[in-house]
C-alpha positions in Angstrom: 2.0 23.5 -5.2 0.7 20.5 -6.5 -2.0 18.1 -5.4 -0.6 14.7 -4.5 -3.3 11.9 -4.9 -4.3 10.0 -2.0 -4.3 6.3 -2.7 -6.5 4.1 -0.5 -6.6 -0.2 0.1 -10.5 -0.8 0.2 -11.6 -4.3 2.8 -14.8 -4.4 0.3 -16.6 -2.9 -2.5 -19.1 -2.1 0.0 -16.2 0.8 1.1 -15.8 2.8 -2.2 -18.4 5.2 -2.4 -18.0 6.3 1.4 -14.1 6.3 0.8 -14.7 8.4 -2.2 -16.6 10.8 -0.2 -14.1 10.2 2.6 -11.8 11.9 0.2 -9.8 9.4 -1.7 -8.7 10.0 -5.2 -8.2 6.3 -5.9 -7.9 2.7 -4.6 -5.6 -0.4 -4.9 -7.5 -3.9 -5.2 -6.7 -7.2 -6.2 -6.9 -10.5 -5.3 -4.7 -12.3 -2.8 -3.6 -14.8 -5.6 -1.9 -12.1 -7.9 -1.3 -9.4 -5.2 0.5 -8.8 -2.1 -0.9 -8.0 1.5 -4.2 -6.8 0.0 -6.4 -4.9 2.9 -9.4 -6.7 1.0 -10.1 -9.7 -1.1 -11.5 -8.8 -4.7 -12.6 -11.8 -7.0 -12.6 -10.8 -10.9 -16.4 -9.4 -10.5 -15.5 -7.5 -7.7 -12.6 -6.0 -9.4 -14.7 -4.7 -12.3 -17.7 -3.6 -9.8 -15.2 -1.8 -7.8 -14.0 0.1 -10.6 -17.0 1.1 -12.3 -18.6 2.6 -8.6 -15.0 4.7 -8.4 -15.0 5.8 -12.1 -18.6 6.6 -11.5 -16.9 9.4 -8.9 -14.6 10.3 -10.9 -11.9 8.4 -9.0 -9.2 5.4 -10.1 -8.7 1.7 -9.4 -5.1 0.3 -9.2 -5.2 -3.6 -9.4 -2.6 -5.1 -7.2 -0.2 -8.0 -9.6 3.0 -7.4 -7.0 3.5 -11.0 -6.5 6.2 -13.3 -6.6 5.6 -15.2 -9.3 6.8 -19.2 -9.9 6.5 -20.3 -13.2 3.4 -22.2 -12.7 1.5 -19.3 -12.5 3.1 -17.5 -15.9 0.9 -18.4 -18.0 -2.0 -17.1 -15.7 -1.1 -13.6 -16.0 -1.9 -13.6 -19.8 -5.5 -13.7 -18.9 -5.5 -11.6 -15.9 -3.5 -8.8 -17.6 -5.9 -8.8 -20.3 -8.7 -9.1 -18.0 -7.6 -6.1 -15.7 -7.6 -3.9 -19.0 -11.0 -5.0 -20.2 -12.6 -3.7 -16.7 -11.0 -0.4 -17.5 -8.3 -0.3 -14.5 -6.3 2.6 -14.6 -2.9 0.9 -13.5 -1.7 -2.1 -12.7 0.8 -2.6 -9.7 4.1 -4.6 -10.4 7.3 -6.0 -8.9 8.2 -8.7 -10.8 9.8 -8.1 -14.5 7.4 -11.3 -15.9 4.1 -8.9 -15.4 6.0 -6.1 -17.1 7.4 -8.1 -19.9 3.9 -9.9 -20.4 1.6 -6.4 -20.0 4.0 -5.2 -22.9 2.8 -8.3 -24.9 -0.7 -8.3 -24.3 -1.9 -5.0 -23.4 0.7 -2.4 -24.4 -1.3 0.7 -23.3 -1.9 -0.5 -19.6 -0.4 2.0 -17.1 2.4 0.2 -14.7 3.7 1.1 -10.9 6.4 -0.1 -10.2 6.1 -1.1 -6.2 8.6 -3.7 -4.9 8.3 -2.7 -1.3 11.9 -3.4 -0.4 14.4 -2.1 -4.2 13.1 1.5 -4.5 16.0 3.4 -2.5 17.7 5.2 -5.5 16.6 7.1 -8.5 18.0 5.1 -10.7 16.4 2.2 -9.6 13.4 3.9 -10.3 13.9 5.6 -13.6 15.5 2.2 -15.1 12.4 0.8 -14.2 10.5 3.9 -16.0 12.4 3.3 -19.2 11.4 -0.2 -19.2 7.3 1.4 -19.4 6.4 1.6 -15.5 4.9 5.4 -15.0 5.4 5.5 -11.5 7.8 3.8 -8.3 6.4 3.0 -4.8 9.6 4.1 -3.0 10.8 1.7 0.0 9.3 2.2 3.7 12.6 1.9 5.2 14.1 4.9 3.4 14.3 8.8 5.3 12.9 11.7 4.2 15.7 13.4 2.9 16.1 10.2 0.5 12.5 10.9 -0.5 13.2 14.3 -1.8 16.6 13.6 -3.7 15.1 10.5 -5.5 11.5 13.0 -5.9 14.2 15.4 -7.7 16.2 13.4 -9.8 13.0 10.8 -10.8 11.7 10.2 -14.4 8.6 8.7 -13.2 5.6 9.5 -10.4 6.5 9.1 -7.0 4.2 7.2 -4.4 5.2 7.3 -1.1 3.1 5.4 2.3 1.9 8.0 4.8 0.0 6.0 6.9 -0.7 2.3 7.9 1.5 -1.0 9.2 4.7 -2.0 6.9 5.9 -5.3 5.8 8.7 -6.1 7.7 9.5 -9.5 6.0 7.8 -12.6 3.6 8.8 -15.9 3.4 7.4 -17.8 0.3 6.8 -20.8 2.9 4.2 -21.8 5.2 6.1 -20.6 8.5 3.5 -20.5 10.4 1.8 -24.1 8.7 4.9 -25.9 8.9 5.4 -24.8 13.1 2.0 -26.1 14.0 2.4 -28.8 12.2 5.5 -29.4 13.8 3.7 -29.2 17.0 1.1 -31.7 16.0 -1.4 -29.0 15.8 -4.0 -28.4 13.1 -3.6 -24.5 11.0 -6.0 -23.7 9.1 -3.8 -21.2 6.5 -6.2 -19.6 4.8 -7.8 -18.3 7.7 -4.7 -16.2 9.4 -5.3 -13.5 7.3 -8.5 -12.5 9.3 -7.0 -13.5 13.0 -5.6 -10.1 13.5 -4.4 -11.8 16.9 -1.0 -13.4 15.8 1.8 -11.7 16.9 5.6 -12.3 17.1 6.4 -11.0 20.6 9.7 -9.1 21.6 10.3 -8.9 25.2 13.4 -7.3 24.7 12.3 -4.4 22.9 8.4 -4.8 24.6 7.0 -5.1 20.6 4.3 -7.5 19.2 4.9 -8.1 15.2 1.2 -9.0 13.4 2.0 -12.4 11.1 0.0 -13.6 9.0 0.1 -16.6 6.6 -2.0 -16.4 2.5 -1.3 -18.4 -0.6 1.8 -16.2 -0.8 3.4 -17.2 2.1 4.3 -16.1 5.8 4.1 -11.9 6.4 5.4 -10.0 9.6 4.3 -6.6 9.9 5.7 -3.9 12.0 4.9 -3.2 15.0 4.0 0.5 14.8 1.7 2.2 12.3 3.7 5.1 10.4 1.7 8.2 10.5 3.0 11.4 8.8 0.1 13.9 8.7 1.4 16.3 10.6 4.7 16.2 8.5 3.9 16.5 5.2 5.1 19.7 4.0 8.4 18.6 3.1 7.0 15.8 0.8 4.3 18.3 -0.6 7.2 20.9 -1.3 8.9 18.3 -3.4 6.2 17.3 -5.1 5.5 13.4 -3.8 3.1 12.5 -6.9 0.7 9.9 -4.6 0.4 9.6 -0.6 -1.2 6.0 0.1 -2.9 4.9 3.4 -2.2 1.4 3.6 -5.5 0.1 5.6 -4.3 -4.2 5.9 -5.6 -5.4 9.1 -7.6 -2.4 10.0 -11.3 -1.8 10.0 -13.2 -0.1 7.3 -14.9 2.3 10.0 -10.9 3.3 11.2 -9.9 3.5 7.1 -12.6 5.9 6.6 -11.8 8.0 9.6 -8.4 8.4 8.7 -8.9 9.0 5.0 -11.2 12.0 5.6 -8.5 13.3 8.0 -5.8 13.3 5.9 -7.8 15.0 2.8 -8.7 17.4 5.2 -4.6 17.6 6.2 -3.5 17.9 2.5 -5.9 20.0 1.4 -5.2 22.4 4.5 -1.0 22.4 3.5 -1.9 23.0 -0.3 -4.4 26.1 0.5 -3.6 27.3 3.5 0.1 26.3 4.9 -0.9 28.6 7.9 -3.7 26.9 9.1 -2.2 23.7 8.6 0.5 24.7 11.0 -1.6 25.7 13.4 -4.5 22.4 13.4 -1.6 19.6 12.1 -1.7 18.4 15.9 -5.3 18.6 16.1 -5.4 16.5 13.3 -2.9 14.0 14.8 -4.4 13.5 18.2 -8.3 12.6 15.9 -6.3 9.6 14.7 -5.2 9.1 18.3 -8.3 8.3 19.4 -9.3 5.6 17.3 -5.6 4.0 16.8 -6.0 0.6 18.6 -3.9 0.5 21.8 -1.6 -2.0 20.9 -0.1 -0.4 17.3 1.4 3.0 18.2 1.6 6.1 16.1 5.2 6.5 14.7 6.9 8.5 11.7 8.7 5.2 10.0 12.0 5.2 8.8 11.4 9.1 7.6 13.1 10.8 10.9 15.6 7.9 11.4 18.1 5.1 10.9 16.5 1.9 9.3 16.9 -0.7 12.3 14.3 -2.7 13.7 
């Protein structure tokens, strides 16, 4: 059985070494201008000093570009593409054909994921987009398990999956959020919502809160649960997921660490010792139970059910 990788979102450069010996095998960073729903901001010098400390380990860096790109900001990506190979980044992560068709211009040997968030639900979705030059797909949240192990089977590329962490539940390209206050006659302050981890959309109806946030890339509702699959991940090791990502946006570095170590401990456990797994997956569970905040329940996703919100 196979080792999947587990893929990590750093707040800082401060958190790679402890991540690294948290257990991570590598890390997504970017910044919020080229990337979406980053957990941290990385300017260009944090980028390379990020990746040099998880090389250093032995680990890799995946630089978010999974934007949705207007045409004024074409012409950008020549230099960041170029720039994101010169720091030695092992990937770079794509949705949007311009950085594909543009990496193929300027740096033809970079590695590309393809990660739309929402498009990855078939196999030929992925492996079309494989053919093009991405190595691997970031499969949709809102797809089930047994969807995850048919496309695993029939894919041409690495497979990423999200194990843990909140999920995007929608983006709006406008200032939502900007444009009600102002509506309102109040005074927002956009580039600060991304650090108010206090906005919610509330749902009487179905007693949820929705996190929203507003960044340079427009408005972002999250869901209200966090998924958390590490008592379940036999089936997805069986099949052999390629990459298992803890997505750590709006979560603390101290609760990213805590959860990272756990679920090394978790995969390493099913890959060794399936026995033992079995018999301390709940343990394992209930550790992230203590420290999940009391308002974001523990969930399994879309993986055990119907995709309705």
């Amino acid at each position: 059985m196979n080792k999947p990788e587990l893929l990590v979102t750093p707040t800082k450069v401060e958190d790679i070494i402890p991540l690294c010996n948290a257990g991570a095998d590598a890390f997504v960073v970017g910044e919020e201008r080229y990337g979406l729903r980053l957990a941290g901001e990385f300017s260009r010098d944090e980028v390379r000093e990020a990746i040099g400390l998880a090389h250093s380990k032995g680990r890799k860096v995946y630089v978010a570009v999974n934007a949705i790109f207007h045409n004024e900001k074409i012409e950008e990506l020549y230099d960041y593409l170029k720039f994101v190979q010169e720091v030695n980044a092992d990937a770079v992560i794509f949705g949007d054909p311009a950085v594909l068709m543009i990496a193929k211009e300027v740096v033809p040997d970079l590695k590309l994921h393809w990660s739309t968030e929402t498009t990855a639900t078939n196999w030929y979705h992925c492996n079309y987009w494989g053919r093009k030059g991405a190595k691997r797909a970031v499969l949709a949240r809102e797809i089930s398990m047994d969807a995850v192990v048919e496309i695993k089977e029939h894919a041409e590329v690495e497979i990423e999956i999200q194990v843990h962490g909140m999920s995007a539940m929608f983006q709006s390209k406008r200032s939502l959020l900007g444009n009600y206050f102002e509506y309102q006659g109040k005074v927002l302050e956009v580039e600060n919502r991304k650090q108010n981890k206090n906005m919610f959309l509330h749902d009487k109806e179905r007693n949820n809160k929705y996190p929203i946030f507003e960044d340079s890339n427009g408005t972002h509702i999250m869901s209200p649960n966090d998924i958390c699959m590490i008592d379940e991940l036999q089936d997805f090791l069986e099949a052999g997921i390629d990459c298992f990502k803890i997505d750590g946006i709006l979560k603390s570095p101290e609760y990213i660490e805590t959860v990272t170590k756990l679920y090394r401990k978790a995969i390493d456990l099913c890959v060794t010792d399936p026995d033992r797994y079995e018999d301390e997956k709940d343990e394992l569970l209930q550790e992230i139970e203590k420290i999940q905040p009391a308002n974001r329940q523990l969930d399994t996703g879309f993986f055990f059910k119907e995709t309705v919100y």
